[in-house]
C-alpha positions as MATLAB code, in Angstrom:
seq = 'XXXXXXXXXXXXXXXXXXXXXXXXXXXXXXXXXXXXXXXXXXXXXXXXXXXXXXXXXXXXXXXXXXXXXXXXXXXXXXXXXXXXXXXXXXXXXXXXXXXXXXXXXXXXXXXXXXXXXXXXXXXXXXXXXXXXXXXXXXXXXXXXXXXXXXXXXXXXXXXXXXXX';
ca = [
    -112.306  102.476  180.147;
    -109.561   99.790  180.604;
    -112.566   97.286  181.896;
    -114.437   97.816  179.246;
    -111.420   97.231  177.074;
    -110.680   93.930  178.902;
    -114.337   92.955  178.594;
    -113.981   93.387  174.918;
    -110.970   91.271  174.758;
    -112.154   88.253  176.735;
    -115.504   88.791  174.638;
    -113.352   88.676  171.220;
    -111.287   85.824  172.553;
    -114.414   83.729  173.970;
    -115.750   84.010  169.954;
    -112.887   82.865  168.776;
    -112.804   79.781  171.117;
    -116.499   79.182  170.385;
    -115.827   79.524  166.458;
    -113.061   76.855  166.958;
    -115.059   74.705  168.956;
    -117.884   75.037  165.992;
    -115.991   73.737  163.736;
    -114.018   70.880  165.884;
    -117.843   69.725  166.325;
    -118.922   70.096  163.257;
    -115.984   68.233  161.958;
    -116.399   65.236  164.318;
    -119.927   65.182  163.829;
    -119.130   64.641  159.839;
    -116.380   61.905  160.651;
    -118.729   59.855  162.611;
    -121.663   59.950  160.167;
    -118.855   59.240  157.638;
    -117.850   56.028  159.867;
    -121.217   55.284  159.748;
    -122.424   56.136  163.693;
    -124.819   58.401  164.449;
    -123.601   62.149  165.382;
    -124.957   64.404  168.053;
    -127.792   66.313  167.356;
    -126.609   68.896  169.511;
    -123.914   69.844  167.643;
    -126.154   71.439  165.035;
    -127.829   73.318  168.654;
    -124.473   74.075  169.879;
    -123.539   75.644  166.809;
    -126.751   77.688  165.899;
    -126.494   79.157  169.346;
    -123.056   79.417  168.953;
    -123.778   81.818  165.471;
    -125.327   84.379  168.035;
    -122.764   84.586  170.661;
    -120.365   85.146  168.454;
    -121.673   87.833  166.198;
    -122.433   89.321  169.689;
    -119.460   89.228  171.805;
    -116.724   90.371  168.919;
    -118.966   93.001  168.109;
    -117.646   95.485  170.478;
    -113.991   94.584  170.155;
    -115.059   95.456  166.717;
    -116.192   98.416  166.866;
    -113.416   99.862  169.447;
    -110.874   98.431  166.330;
    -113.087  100.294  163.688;
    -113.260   96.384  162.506;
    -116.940   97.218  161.464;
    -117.590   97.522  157.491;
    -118.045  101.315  156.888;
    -118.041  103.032  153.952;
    -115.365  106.229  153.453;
    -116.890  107.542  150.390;
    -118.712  110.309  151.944;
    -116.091  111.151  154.452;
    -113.615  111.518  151.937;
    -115.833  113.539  149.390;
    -116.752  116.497  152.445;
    -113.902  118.951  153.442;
    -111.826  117.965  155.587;
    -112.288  120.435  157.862;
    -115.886  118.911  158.168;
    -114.894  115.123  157.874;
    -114.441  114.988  162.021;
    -118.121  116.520  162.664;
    -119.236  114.119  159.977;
    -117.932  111.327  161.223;
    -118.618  111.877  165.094;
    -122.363  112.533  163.813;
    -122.225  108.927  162.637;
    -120.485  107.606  165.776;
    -123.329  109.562  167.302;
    -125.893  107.792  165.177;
    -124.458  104.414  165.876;
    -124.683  105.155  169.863;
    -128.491  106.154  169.516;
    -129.104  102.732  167.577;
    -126.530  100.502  169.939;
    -128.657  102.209  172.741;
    -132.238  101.259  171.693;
    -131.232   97.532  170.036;
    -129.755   97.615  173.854;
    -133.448   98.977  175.596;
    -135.509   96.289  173.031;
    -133.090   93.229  174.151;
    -133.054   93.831  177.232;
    -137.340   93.814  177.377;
    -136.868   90.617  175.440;
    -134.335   89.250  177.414;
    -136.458   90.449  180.630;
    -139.707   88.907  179.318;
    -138.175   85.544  178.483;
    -136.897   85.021  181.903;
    -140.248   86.300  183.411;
    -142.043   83.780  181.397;
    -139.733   80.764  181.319;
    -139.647   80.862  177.446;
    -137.243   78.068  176.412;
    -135.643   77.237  172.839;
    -136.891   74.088  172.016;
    -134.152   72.351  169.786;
    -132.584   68.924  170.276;
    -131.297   70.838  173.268;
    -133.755   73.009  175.232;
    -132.339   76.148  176.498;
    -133.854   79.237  178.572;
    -134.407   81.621  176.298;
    -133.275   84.315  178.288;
    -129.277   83.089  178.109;
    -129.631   82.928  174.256;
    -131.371   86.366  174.242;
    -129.151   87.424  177.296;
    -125.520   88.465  175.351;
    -127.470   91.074  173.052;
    -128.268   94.025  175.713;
    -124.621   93.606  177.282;
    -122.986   93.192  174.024;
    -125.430   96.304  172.262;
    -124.236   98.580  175.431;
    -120.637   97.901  175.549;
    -120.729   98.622  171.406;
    -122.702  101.984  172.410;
    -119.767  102.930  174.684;
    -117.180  101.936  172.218;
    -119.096  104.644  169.327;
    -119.575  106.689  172.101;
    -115.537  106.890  172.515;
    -115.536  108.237  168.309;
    -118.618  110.570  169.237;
    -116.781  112.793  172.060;
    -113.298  111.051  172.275;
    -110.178  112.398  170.786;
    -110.011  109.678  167.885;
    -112.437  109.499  165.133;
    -114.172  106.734  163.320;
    -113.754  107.464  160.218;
    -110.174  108.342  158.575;
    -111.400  110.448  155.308;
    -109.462  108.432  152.868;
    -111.498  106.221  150.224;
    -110.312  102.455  150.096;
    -109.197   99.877  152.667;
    -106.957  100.978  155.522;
    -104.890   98.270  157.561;
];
């Protein structure tokens, strides 16, 4: 498990650097209109793109850091003797969708590349590398519910209100 934990925090860190990097272009592109030049209109690409990858790839460091928005109110409303099979039925719930958004990206992603689809945007890109980050990126989040499904930690704490 300490790849997967690595692969979550280069994912995590990668989003970060491509957030940055968002706005650095976004800001230049803004100063140069401002100036009076013309920007990039791949900046605009670049950062649409960009929205993907990085809802994708912090995704599973988010879910390993129970970083996801979850709702306590039932957990903390069941007895607590039940709260753990509760919440592991949930973890359990989120593995089952992680694993078929994982089996329906992948066909996407698999298709795309078969066919040669291509995004069509001031930049064209192969549709398959924008489509390509959702099947890792649903499996590794799969594994990290999986860990609150039959691990020794739960998701879920069983106390209403915001925990940090």
């Amino acid at each position: 498990m300490r790849i997967i934990d690595r692969i979550c925090d280069v994912l995590a860190v990668l989003a970060g650097i491509y957030l940055v990097a968002i706005m650095l272009g976004i800001v230049f592109s803004a100063t140069v209109r401002t100036l009076g030049f013309s920007g990039s209109s791949h900046i605009f690409t670049f950062a649409e793109f960009g929205l993907l990858y990085i809802v994708m790839a912090a995704s599973p460091w988010l879910a390993r850091e129970k970083g996801h928005v979850f709702i306590e109110l039932l957990t903390a409303a069941v007895p607590e003797r039940v709260q753990p099979i509760l919440s592991r039925c949930v973890s359990g719930l989120c593995v089952i969708v992680c694993l078929v958004l994982t089996w329906y990206t992948f066909l996407a992603t698999e298709k795309a590349y078969r066919f040669g689809d291509a995004e069509m945007r001031s930049l064209d890109m192969p549709k398959f590398l924008l489509l390509g980050a959702m099947p890792i990126c649903f499996g590794l989040m799969a594994i990290q519910f999986g860990r609150f499904t039959i691990g020794r930690e739960i998701l879920h704490s069983g106390k209403p209100g915001v925990h940090e």
